[in-house]
C-alpha positions as CSV (number, residue, x, y, z in Angstrom):
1,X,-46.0,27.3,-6.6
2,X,-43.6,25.2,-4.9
3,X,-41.2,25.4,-1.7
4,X,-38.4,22.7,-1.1
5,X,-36.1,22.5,1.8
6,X,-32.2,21.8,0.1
7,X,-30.1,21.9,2.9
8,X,-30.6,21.8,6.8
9,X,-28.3,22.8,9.2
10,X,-27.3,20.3,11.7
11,X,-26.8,23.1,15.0
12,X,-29.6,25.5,14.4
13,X,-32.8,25.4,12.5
14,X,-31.6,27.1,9.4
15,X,-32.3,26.1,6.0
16,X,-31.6,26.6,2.3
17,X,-34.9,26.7,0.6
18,X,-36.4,27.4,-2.8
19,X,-39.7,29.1,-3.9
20,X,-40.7,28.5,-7.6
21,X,-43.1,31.2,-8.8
22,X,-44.7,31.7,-11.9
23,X,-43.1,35.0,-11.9
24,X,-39.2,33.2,-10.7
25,X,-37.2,31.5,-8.0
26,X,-36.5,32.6,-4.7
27,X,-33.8,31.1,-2.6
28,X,-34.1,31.0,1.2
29,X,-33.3,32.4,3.0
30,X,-33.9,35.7,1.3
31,X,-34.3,39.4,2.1
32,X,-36.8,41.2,0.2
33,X,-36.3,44.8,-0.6
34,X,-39.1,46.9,0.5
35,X,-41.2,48.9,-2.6
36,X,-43.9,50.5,-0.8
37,X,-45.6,52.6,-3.7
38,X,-44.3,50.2,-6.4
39,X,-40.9,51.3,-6.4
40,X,-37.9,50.9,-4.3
41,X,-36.8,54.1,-2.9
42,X,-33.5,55.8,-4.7
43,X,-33.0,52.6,-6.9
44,X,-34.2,51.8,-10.3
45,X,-35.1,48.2,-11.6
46,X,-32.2,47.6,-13.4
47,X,-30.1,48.1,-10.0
48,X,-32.1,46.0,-8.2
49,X,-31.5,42.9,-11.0
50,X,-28.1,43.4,-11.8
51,X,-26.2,44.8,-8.7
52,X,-28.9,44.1,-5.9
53,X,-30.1,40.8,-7.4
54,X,-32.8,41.3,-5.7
55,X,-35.1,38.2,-6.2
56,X,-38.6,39.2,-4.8
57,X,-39.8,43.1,-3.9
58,X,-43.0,43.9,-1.4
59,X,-45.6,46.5,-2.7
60,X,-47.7,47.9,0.2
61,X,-51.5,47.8,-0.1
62,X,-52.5,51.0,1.1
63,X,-50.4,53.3,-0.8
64,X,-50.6,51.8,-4.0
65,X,-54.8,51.6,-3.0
66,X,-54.4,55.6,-2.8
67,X,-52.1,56.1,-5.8
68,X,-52.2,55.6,-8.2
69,X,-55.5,53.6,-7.4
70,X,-57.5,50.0,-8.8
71,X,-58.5,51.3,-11.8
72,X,-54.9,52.4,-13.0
73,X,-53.4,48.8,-11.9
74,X,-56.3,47.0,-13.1
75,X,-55.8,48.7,-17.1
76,X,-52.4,48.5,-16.8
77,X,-52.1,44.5,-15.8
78,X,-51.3,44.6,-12.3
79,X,-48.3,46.0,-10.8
80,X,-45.6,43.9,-12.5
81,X,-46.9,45.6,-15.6
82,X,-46.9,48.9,-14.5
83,X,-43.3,49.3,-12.4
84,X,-42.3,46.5,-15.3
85,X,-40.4,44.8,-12.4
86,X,-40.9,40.7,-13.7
87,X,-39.8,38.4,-10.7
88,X,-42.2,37.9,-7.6
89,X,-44.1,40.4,-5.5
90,X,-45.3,40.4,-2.2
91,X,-47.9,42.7,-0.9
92,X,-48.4,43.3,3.0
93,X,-52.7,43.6,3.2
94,X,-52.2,47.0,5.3
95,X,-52.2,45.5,8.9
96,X,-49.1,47.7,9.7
97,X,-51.3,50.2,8.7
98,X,-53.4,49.6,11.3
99,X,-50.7,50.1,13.5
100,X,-48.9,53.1,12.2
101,X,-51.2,55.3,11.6
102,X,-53.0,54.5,14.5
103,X,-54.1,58.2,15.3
104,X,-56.0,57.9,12.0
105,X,-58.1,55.0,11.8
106,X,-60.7,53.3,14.0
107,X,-61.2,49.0,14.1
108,X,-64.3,47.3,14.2
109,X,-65.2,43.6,13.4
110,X,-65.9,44.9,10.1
111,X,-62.4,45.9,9.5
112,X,-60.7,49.4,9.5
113,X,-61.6,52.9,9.1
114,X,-58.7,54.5,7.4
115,X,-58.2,58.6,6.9
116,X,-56.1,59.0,4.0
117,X,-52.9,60.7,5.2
118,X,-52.6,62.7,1.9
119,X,-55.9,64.3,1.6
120,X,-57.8,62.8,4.6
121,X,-60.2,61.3,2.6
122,X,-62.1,58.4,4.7
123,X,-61.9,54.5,3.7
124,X,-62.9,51.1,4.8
125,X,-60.9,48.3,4.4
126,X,-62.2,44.9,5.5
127,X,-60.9,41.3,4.6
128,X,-62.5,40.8,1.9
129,X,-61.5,44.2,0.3
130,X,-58.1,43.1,1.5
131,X,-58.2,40.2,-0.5
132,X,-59.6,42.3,-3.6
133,X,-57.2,44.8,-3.8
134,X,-54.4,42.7,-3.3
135,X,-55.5,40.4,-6.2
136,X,-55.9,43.2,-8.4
137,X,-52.3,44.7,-7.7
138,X,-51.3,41.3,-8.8
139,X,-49.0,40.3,-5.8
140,X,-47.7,36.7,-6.0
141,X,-48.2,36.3,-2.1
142,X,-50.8,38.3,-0.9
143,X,-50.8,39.0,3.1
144,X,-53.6,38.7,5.1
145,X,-55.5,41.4,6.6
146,X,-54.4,41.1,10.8
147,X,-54.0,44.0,13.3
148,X,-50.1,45.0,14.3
149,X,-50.7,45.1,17.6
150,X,-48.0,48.0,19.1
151,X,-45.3,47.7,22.0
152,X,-46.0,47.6,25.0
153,X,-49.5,46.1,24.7
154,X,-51.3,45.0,27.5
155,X,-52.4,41.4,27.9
156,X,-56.2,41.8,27.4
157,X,-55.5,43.9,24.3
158,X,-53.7,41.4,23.0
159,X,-56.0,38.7,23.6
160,X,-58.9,40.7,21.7
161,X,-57.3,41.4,18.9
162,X,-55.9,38.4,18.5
163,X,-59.4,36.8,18.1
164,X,-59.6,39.2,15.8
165,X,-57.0,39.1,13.6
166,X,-58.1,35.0,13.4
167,X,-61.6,36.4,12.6
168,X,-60.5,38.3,9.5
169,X,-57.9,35.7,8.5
170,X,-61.0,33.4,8.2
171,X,-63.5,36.0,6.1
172,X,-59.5,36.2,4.3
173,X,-59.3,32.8,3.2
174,X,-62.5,32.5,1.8
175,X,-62.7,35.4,0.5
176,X,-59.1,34.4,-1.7
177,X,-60.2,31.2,-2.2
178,X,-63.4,32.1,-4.2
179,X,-61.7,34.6,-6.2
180,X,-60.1,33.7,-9.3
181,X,-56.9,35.8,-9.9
182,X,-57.3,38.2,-12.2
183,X,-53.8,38.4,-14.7
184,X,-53.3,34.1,-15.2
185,X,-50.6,33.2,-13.2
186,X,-51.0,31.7,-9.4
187,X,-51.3,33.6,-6.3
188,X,-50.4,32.2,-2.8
189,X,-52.3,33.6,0.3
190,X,-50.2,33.8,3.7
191,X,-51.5,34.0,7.4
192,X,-49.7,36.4,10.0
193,X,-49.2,34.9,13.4
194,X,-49.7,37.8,16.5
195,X,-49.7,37.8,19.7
196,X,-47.4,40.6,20.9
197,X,-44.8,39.0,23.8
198,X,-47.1,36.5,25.0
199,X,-46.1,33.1,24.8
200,X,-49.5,31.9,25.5
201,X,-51.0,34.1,22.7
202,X,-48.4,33.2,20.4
203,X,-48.7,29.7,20.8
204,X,-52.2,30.0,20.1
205,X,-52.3,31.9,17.3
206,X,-49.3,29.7,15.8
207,X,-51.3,26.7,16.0
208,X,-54.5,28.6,14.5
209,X,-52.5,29.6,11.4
210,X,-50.6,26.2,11.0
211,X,-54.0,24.1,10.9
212,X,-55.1,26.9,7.7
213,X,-52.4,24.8,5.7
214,X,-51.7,27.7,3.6
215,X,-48.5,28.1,1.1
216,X,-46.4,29.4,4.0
217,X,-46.9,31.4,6.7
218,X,-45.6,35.0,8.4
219,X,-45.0,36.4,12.0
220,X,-46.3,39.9,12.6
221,X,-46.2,42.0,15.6
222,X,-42.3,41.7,15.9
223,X,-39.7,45.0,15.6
224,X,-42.5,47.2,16.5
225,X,-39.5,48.3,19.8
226,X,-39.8,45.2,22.0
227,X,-36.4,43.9,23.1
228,X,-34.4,42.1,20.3
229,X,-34.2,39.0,23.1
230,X,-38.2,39.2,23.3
231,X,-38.2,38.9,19.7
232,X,-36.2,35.9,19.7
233,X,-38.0,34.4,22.1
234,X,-41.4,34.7,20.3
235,X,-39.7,33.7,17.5
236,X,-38.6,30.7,18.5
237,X,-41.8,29.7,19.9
238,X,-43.8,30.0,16.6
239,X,-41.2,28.4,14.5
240,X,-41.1,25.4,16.5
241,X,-45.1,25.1,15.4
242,X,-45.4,26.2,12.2
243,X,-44.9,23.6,9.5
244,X,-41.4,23.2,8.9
245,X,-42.3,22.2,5.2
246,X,-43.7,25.4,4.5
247,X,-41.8,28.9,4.1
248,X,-41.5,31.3,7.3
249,X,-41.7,35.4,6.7
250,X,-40.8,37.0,10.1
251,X,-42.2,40.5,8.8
252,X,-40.5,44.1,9.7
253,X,-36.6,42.2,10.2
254,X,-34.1,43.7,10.7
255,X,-30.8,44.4,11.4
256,X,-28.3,42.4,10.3
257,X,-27.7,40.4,13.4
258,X,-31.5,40.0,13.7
259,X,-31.6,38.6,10.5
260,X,-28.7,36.4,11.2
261,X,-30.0,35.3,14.3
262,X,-33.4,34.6,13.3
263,X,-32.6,32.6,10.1
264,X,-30.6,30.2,13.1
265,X,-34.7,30.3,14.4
266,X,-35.7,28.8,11.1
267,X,-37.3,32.1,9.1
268,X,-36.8,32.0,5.3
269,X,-38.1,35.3,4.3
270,X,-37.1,38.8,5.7
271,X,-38.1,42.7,4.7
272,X,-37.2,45.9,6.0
273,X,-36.9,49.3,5.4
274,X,-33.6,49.6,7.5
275,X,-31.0,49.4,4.3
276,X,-32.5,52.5,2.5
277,X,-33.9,54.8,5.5
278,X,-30.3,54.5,6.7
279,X,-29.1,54.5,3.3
280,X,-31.0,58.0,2.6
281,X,-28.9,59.3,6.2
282,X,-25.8,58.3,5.1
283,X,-25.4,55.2,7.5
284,X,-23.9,52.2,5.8
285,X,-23.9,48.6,6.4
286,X,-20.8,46.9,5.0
287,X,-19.2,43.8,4.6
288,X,-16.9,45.1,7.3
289,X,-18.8,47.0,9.9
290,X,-21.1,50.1,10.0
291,X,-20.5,53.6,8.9
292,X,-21.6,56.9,9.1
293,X,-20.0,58.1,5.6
294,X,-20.8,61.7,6.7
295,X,-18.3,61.4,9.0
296,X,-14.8,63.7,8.7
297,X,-12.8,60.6,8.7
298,X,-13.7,59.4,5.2
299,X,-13.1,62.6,3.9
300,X,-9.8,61.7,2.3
301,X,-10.4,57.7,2.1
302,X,-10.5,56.9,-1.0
303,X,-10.9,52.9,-0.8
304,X,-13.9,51.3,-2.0
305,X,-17.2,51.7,0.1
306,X,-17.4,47.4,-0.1
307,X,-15.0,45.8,-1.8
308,X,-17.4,42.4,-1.6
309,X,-21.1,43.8,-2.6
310,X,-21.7,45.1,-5.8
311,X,-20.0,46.4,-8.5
312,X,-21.2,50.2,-7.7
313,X,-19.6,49.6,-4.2
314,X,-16.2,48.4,-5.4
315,X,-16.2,51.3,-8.4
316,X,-17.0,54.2,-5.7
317,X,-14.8,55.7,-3.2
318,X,-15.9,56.0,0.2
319,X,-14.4,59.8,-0.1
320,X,-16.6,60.2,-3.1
321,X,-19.6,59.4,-1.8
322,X,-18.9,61.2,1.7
323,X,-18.1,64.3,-1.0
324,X,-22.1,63.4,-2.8
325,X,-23.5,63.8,1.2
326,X,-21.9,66.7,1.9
327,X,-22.5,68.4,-1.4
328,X,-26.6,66.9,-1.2
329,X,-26.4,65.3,-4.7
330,X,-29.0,63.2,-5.3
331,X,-26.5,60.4,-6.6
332,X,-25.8,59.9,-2.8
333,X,-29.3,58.4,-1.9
334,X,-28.9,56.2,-4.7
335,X,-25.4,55.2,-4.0
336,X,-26.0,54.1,-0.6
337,X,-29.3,52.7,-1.1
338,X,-27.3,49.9,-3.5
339,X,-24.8,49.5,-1.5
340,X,-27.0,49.0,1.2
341,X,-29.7,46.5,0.0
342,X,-26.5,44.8,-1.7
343,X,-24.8,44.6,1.9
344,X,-28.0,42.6,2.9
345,X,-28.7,40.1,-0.4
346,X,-25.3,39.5,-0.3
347,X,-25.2,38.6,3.9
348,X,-28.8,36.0,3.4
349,X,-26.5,34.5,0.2
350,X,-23.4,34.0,2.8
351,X,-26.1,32.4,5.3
352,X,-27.4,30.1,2.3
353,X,-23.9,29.4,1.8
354,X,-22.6,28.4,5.2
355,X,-25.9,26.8,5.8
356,X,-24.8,24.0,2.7
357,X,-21.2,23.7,4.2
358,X,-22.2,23.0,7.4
359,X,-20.8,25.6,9.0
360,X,-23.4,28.5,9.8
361,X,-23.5,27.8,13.5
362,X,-20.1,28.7,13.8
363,X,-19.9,31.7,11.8
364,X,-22.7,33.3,12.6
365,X,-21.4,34.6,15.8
366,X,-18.3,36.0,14.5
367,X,-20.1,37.7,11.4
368,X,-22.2,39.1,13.6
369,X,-19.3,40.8,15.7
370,X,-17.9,41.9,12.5
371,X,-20.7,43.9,10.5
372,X,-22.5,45.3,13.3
373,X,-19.1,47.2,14.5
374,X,-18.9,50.9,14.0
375,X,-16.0,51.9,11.6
């Protein structure tokens, strides 16, 4: 694997980056759809490619751990075999997990007690199962087993599991480091800087994860309902130590503005589930503000949903898909999810292009203004 920096911007720390893969290139900065159980919810594979251009999906280790298990993903050739999806994965270890379901599982310096929230079945993940599991799904960046610690969180709880979340990352590396992957082509392992809001901790655990000298490095513990300023702030602080030659994946982010803002921060790589849980409610994000397509208003507009995203957006009428809502066709969910993820692929390649014109810093604030307006 490789990762280059093309193109700097002179006002901010954004960049234009590229990732070289066995599996593909990824160019930064880049949002990653999110594929929890192997799939991306409401859109098929051939969407994501050809309208989406989506360049890099994430799988999530404890689902696909519970279905459809190892031993399935192991016969079939890891996961790009199964869901047949050929460009990069990424597969977060389960840490959110930790968070999430935290009325489920109890932590120990061992690692994590899980009970299984479909048939409450108990299980024990630990780094170095971490590290196992993820090599068998066959992720191309595997993430490293940390705790999400939730907001607020008080000081000393952050401190403690801090040191632990640096514990595991340790009992990580080596772990990943000793194992050879398992389907012949290269796997990357990434640190997740914590901390909660504390500048202190972050710094701290920044400077832990730089000196690992991994492939690139990601900041966890962010979007969990702390103040979007808060984020920014913690942001900034662990860009300004990680390694600038090495990619940045500011986990959980976000809205559009987040991401726009936080690309200004330096981050490269982006995921959330915001563009198809909205998607699913009818809530659009567009190329010209936000809209509710359930609403009365686009009952009789029969104008594209987004004349600038993807060809499914600029064939559809917003009156048609307000008529798929109402009605609960399936084809609705589907419809908005592309449009969505499209909406946000097609935002990080405006960003990429600005940043090579020189002109992100002074676009970003009007873009900003512009898509995150209700319609």
């Amino acid at each position: 694997m490789n990762f280059s920096i093309q193109y700097q911007d002179a006002q901010s720390n954004a960049r234009v980056g590229k990732i070289t893969t066995d599996h593909g290139t990824i160019e930064t900065p880049i949002f990653m759809p999110v594929g929890t159980q192997g799939a991306v919810k409401a859109v098929h594979f051939d969407e994501l490619h050809n309208d989406i251009q989506a360049q890099i999906i994430l799988g999530n280790t404890y689902h696909l751990y519970l279905r459809p298990g190892l031993e399935i993903l192991e016969k079939a050739g890891g996961l790009h075999q199964f869901n047949t999806w050929k460009k990069p994965i990424l597969t977060d270890s389960g840490g959110y997990q930790v968070y999430s379901l935290s009325h489920r599982r109890k932590i120990t310096e061992q690692g994590v007690t899980f009970q299984s929230h479909i048939d409450g079945s108990k299980h024990l993940f630990t780094p170095e199962g971490v590290m196992d599991i993820q090599c068998t799904i066959g992720a191309d960046f595997m993430m490293a087993f940390d705790e999400c610690t939730p907001y607020p969180c008080a000081y000393n709880y952050a401190k403690k599991s801090l040191k632990l979340t640096h514990d595991w990352l340790d009992r990580c590396i080596e772990r990943f480091d000793n194992t050879p992957a398992k389907y012949g082509y290269e796997q990357q392992l990434l640190p997740i800087v914590q901390g909660s809001v504390y500048k202190d901790l972050r710094i701290e655990s920044a400077e832990f994860i730089a000196s690992k000298n991994r492939f690139g490095n990601a900041i966890g513990g962010l979007a969990v309902g702390e103040p979007a300023e808060e984020m920014y702030a913690m942001t900034e602080v662990v860009t300004n130590i990680l390694p600038k030659d090495k990619p940045r994946y500011l986990m959980g982010v976000g809205t559009p503005a987040n991401i726009l803002e936080s690309i200004a921060l330096g981050i490269d790589m982006f995921d959330c589930v915001m563009p198809t849980r909205n998607a699913r409610h009818g809530l659009l994000f567009t190329s010209q503000g936000i809209i509710n397509i359930k609403n009365q208003k686009w009952k009789d507009d029969f104008s594209p949903i987004d004349s600038l995203t993807c060809p499914t957006s600029q064939v559809h009428s917003k009156a048609y898909l307000r008529h798929l809502f109402v009605t609960a066709e399936i084809l609705a969910m589907q419809i908005a999810s592309i449009q969505n993820l499209s909406f946000y692929l097609w935002l990080v390649n405006e960003a990429r292009e600005q940043i090579k014109a020189g002109t992100f810093s002074n676009w970003k604030a009007p873009m900003i203004q512009k898509i995150m307006q209700r319609l």
